[in-house]
C-alpha positions as a printed NumPy array, in Angstrom:
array([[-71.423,  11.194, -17.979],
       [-72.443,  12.575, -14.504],
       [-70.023,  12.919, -12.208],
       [-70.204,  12.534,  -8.156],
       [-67.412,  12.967,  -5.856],
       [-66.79 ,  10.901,  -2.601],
       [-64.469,  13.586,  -0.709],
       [-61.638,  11.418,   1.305],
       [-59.196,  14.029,   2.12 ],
       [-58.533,  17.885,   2.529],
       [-54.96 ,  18.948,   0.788],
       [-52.809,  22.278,   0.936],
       [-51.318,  21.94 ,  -2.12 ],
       [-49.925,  23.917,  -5.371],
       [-48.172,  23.011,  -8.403],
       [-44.472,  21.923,  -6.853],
       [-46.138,  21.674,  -2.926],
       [-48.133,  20.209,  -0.724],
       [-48.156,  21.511,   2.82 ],
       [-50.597,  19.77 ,   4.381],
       [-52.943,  16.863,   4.186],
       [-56.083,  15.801,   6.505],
       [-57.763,  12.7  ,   5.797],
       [-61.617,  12.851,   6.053],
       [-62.986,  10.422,   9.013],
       [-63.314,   6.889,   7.547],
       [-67.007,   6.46 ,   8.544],
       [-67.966,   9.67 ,   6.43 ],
       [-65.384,   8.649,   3.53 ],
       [-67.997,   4.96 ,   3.819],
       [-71.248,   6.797,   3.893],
       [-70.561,   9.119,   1.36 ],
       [-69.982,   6.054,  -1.132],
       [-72.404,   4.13 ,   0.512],
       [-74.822,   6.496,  -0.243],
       [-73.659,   7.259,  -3.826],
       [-73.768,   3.201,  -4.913],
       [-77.378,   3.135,  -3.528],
       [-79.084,   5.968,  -5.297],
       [-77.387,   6.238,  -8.074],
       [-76.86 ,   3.988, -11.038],
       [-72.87 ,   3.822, -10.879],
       [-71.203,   2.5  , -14.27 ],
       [-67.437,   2.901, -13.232],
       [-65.753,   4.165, -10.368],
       [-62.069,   5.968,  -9.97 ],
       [-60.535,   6.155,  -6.83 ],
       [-57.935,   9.03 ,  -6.422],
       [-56.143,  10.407,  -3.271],
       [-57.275,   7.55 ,  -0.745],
       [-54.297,   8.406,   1.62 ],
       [-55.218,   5.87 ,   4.787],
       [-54.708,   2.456,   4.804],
       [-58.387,   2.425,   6.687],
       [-59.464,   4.708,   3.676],
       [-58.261,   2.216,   1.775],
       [-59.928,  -0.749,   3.91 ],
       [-62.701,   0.837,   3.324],
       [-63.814,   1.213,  -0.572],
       [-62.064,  -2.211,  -1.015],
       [-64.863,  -3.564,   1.74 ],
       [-67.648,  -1.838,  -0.197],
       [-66.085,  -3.084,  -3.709],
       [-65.756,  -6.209,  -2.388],
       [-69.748,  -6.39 ,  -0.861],
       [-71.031,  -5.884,  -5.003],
       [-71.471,  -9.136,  -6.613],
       [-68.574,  -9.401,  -9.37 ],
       [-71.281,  -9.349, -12.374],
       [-72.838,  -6.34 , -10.913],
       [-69.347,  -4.09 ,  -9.989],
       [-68.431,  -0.638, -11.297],
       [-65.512,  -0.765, -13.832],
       [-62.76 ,   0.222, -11.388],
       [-60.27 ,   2.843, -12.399],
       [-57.314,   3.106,  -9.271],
       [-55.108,   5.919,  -9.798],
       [-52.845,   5.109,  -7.117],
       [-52.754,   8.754,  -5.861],
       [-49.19 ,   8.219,  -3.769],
       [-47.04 ,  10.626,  -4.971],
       [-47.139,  14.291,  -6.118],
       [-45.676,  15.453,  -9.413],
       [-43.746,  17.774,  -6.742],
       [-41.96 ,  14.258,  -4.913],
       [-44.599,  15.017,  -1.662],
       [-45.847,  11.737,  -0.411],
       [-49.63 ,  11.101,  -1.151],
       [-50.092,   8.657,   1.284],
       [-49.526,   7.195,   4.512],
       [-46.761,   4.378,   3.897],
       [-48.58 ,   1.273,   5.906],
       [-51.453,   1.899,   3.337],
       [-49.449,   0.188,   0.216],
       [-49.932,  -3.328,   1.5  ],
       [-53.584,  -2.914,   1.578],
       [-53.602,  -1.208,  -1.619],
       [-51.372,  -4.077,  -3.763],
       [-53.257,  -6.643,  -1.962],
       [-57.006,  -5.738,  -1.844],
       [-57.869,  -2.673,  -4.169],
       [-55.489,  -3.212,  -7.225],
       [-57.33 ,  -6.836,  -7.712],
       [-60.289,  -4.909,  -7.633],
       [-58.859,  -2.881, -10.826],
       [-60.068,  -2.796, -13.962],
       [-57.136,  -0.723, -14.607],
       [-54.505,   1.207, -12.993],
       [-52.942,   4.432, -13.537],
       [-49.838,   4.61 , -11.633],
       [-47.042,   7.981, -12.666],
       [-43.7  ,   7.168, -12.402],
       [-42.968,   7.572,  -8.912],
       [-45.779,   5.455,  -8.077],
       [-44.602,   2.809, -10.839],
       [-41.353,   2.537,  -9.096],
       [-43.117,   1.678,  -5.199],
       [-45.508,  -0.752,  -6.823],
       [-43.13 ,  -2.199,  -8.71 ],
       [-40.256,  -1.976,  -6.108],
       [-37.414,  -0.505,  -7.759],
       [-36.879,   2.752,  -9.428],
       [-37.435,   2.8  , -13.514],
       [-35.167,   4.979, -15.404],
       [-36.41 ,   5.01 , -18.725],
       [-40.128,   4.758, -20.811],
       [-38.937,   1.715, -22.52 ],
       [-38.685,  -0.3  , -19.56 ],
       [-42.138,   0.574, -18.971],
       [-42.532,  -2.269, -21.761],
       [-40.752,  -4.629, -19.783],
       [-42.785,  -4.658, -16.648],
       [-45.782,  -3.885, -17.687],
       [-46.631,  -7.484, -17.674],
       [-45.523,  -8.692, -15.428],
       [-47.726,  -6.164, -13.533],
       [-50.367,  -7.323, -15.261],
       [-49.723, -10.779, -13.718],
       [-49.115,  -9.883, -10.556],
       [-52.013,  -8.081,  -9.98 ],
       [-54.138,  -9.403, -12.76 ],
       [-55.68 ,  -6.582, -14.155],
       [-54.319,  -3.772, -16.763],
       [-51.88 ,  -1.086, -16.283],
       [-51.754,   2.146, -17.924],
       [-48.217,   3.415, -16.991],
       [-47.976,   6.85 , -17.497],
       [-44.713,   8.505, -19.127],
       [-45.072,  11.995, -18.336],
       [-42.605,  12.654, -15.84 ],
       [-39.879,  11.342, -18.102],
       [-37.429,  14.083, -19.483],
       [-37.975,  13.996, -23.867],
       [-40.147,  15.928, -26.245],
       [-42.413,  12.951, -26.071],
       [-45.141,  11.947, -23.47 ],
       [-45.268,   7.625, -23.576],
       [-47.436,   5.879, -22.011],
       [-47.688,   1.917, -21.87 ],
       [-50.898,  -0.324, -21.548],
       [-50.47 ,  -3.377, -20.633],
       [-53.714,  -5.68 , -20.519],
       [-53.868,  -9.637, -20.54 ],
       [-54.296,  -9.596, -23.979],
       [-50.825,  -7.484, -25.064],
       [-49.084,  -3.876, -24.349],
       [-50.114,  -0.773, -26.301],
       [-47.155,   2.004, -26.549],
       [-48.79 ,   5.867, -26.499],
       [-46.815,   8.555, -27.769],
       [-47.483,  12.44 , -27.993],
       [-45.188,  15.637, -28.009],
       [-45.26 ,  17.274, -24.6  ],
       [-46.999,  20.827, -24.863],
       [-44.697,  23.492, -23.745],
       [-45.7  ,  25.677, -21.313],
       [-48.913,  24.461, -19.735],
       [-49.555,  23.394, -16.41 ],
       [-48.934,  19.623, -15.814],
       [-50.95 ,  19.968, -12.571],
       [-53.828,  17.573, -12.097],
       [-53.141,  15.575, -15.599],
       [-53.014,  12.212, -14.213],
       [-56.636,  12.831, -12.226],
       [-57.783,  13.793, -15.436],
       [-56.794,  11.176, -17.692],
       [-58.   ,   8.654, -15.048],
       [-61.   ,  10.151, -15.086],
       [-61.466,   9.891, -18.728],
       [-60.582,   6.701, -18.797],
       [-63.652,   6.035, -16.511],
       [-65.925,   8.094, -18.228],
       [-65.333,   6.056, -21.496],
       [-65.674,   2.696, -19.088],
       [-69.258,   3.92 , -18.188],
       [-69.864,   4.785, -21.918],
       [-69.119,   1.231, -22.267]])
């Protein structure tokens, strides 16, 4: 696949801390994808680190503008919290995500931080993931790959959860590598397979 980015923010961050974050102004965050969805011939889509609920506002306005038969596959990985604990995002954004971009979803890839503020109360083990994974599904109505890796365990387990059932993932954990950046990168295989088809 070829890959474009649509830069929304600037972040001071390292494995274990973030120090600072500026969001890029929403009219060049608009333009940028603007621009992207007009020349090129855009198969699926995966927002990341969207930070502002006018960020936010945004991409769900341009989303919304594509006819349905004609939209991107939609991957959200609802970039809200670090694997360090550092807030992603600015706190009057979540509304405006739950409400606007996850119905937008084909899927979403929330970590388990970010499992427990969409879902609204903390999750203590992977096979509760199993539990409300549909119910997510419902809520929202679209899929839900919860991702297990910031579970203590010699196994990595995910959960999808899609209209049509839950899939449990399992793999040992690698030890030491870097878990930095994972979750960007498995969302953004996930949306290179959806523009493979």
């Amino acid at each position: 696949v070829f890959g474009q980015s649509v830069v929304t923010c600037v972040v001071a961050e390292v494995p274990g801390k973030v120090q600072k974050i500026q969001a890029v102004d929403v009219d060049t965050v608009r333009d940028q994808l603007i621009l992207s969805l007009e020349y090129f011939p855009v198969s699926a889509i995966k927002t990341g680190m969207l930070y502002s609920k006018e960020i936010v506002g945004a991409v769900c306005d341009i989303l919304e503008a594509i006819p349905i038969d004609k939209r991107p596959a939609v991957v959200v990985d609802p970039v809200m919290v670090a694997s360090s604990g550092d807030r992603l995002f600015q706190t009057d954004a979540l509304e405006i995500y739950l409400n606007r971009l996850f119905p937008l979803a084909t899927v979403v890839t929330p970590n388990r931080d970010e499992i427990a503020i969409i879902y609204g109360q903390r999750i203590e083990t992977t096979a509760e993931l199993e539990r409300i994974g549909p119910q997510l599904v419902r809520r929202y109505g679209t899929a839900f790959l919860l991702k297990g890796g910031h579970w203590p365990g010699d196994l990595a387990i995910d959960y999808l959860a899609t209209q049509a059932g839950g899939l449990r993932l399992s793999e040992p954990f690698v030890p030491g590598k870097s878990t930095h950046g994972t979750g960007c990168t498995l969302s953004a295989a996930l949306t290179a397979g959806l523009a493979l088809g």
